[in-house]
N, C-alpha and C positions, 0 to 999 in steps of 0.2 A: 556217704557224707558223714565222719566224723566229726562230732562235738559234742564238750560237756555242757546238759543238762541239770544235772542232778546240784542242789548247793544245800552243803551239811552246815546244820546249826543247830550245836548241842546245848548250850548252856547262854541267856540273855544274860546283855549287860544292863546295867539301871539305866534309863530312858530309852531310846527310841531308837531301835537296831532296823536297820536296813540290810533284806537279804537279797532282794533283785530289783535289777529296775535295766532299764537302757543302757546305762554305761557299766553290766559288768555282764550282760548276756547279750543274746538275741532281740532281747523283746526293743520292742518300739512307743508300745503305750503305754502299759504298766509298770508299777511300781509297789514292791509290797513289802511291807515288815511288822515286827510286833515291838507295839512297847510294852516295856516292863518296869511296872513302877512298883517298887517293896516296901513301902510305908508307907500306912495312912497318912494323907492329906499330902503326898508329893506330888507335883503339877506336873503339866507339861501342856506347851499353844504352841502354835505356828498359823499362819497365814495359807487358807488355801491357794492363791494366785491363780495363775491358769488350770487348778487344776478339779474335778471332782473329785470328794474323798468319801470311802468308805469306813467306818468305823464297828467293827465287828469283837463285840469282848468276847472273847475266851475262857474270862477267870474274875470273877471280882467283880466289884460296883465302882462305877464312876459319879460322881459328879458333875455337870458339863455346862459352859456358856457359847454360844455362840452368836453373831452377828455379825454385820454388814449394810453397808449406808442403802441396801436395795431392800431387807425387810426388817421385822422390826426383833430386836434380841431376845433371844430364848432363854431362859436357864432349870436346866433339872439336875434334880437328887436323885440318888439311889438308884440308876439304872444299872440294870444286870442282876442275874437271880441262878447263876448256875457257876460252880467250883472246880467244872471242868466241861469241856466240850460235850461230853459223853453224859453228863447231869441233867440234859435238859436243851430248851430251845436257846437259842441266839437270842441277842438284844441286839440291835443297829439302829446307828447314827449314820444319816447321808447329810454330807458336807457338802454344798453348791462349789462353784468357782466364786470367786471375790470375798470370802468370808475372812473370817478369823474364829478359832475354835482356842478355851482352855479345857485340859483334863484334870481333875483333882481326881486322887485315888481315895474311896468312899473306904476300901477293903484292903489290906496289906497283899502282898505277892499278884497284885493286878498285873492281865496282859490283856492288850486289844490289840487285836489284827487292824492294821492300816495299811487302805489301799488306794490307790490315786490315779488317776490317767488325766488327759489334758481333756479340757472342756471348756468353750466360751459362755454355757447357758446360764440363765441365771433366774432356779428357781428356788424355793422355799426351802429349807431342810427339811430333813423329815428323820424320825424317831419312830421303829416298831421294837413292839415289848414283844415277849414270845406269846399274848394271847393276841397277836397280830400276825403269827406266822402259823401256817396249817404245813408240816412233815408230812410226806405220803411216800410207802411204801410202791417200788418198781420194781419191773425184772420178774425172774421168776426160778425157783429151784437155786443154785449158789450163786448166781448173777442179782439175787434179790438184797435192795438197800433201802436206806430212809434217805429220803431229797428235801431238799430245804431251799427253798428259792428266797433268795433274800431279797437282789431284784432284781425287775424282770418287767413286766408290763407294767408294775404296780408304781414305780416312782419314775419320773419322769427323768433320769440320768440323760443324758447327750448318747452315751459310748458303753457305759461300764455295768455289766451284768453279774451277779452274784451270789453264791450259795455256798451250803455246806450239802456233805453225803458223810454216812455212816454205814459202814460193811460189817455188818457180823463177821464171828471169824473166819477166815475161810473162803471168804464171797469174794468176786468180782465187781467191782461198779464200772462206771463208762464202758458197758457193755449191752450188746455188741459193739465191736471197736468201732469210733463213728470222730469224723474228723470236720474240721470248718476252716477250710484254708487257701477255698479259690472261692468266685465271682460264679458260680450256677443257682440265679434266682430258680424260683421261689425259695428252696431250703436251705441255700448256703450262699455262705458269702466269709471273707475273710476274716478269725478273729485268732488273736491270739490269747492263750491261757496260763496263768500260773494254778496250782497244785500246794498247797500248804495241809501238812499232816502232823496227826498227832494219834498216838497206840497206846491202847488200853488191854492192861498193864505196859507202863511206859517204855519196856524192855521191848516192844514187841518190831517185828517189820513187816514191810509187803514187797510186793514187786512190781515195777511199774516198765509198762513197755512203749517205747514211740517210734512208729515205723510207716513211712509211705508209702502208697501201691504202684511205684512206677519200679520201671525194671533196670534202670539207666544206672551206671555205675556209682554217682552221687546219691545213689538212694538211701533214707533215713532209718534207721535202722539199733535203735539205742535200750537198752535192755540196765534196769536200776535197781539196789537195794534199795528200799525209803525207811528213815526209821523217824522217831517222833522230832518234831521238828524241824524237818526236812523240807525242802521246798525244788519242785522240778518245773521248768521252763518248759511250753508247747508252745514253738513256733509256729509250728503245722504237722501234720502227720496226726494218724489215728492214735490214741492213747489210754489205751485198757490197762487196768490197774488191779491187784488182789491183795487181802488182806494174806498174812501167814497162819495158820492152824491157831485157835486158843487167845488171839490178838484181833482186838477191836480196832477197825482203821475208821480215822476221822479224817475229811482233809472238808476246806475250803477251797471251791475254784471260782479264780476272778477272769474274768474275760473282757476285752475290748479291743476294738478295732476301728477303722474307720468309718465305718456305721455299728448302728444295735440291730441285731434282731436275736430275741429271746427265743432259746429253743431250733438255735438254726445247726445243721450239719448233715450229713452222709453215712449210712450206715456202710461201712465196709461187704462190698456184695458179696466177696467169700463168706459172711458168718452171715448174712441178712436171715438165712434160715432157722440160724436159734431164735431172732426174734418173734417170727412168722410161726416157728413150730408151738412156742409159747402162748400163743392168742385162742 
């Protein structure tokens, strides 16, 4: 089964650039892009509607208001503490459904990652600084990364689950290859994912593969350069990723489906023995 995955985006425009969502991929739930705001003190709102939003800066301090007739209006300064992904931990804003959010840019060349999926719930927003997030080291030998669970058990989303990984040079992450794309409780159940990266030094890439285990002639089977700024669609199918020699890979993976469950998927049982030999 042929289809492109992979969507190149080399250079943002000033506000709010949309690289995937529904109507130019696969996916069904998500929706993801980065704004880019270049000068202190330029805005940017929108109304969340049906939707939960994630708010993941990247680069810069924001500013933030939010509200809604269901709790009572928030406003903070100076959130975000790292000049690149690779600086340090994440800052996140979770946006409810029903809200309305402004961004002012605290910092010149601000980016936040914004992510959305639909959601009818309706609870509190919530705001973690990075002495709110604990990175932990996984894997083992070039398979080993830093994980960053942004959320997961911890905020009560509807749908949408969220993190950053960081690969030394060289390493693999989402590894062993491990998929979430059929209905086999307890560990699995359907989600799909986006992939958002960034390479340190900015020149650098990786490689990223997505491929099914069925034998049938539609089978998936898709093989990508990634370079910074890149963003790759997982519909389904396993999806193991490597940095290139000398290049620091960053990506954010947002996931959701029609339920949550944090930490759900399949390790591909041809490789299940690197994990097993690692313990």
């Amino acid at each position: 089964m042929k289809m492109n995955l992979l969507f190149k985006h080399k250079k943002f425009s000033e506000g709010f650039n949309l690289i995937v969502s529904p109507e130019n991929s696969p996916l069904r739930w998500l929706r993801f892009g980065v704004l880019y705001l270049k000068n202190v003190g330029s805005t940017f709102g929108e109304e969340s509607g049906d939707k939960e939003v994630a708010l993941c800066i990247l680069k810069g301090q924001i500013d933030i208001e939010i509200g809604s007739d269901y709790f009572k209006s928030i406003n903070h300064k100076g959130l975000g503490s790292r000049q690149d992904p690779f600086s340090g931990a994440a800052t996140l804003v979770y946006v409810p459904s029903g809200s309305k959010y402004e961004i002012k840019a605290a910092t010149s060349e601000l980016e936040v990652a914004i992510i959305k999926t639909t959601s009818g719930s309706r609870t509190p927003p919530v705001i973690l600084t990075p002495s709110d997030l604990m990175p932990v080291w996984v894997g083992s030998e070039n398979w080993k990364r830093q994980v960053t669970t942004l959320i997961g058990d911890n905020i009560k989303s509807e749908r949408l689950v969220l993190g950053e990984t960081r690969n030394p040079p060289g390493n693999w992450s989402s590894y062993p290859p491990h998929k979430h794309d059929v209905k086999a409780l307890p560990n699995e159940i359907p989600l799909e994912e986006v992939y958002f990266f960034k390479f340190k030094p900015s020149q650098g890439f990786g490689i990223q593969r997505i491929y099914s285990d069925d034998e049938k002639l539609n089978s998936l089977n898709e093989v990508y350069v990634v370079e910074n700024n890149d963003a790759v669609v997982i519909p389904s199918g396993y999806h193991p990723i490597v940095s290139g020699a000398g290049y620091e890979l960053f990506h954010i993976w947002a996931i959701a489906g029609e339920g949550k469950k944090y930490g759900a998927g399949t390790i591909d049982p041809k490789h299940l023995w690197i994990k097993n030999q690692a313990k």
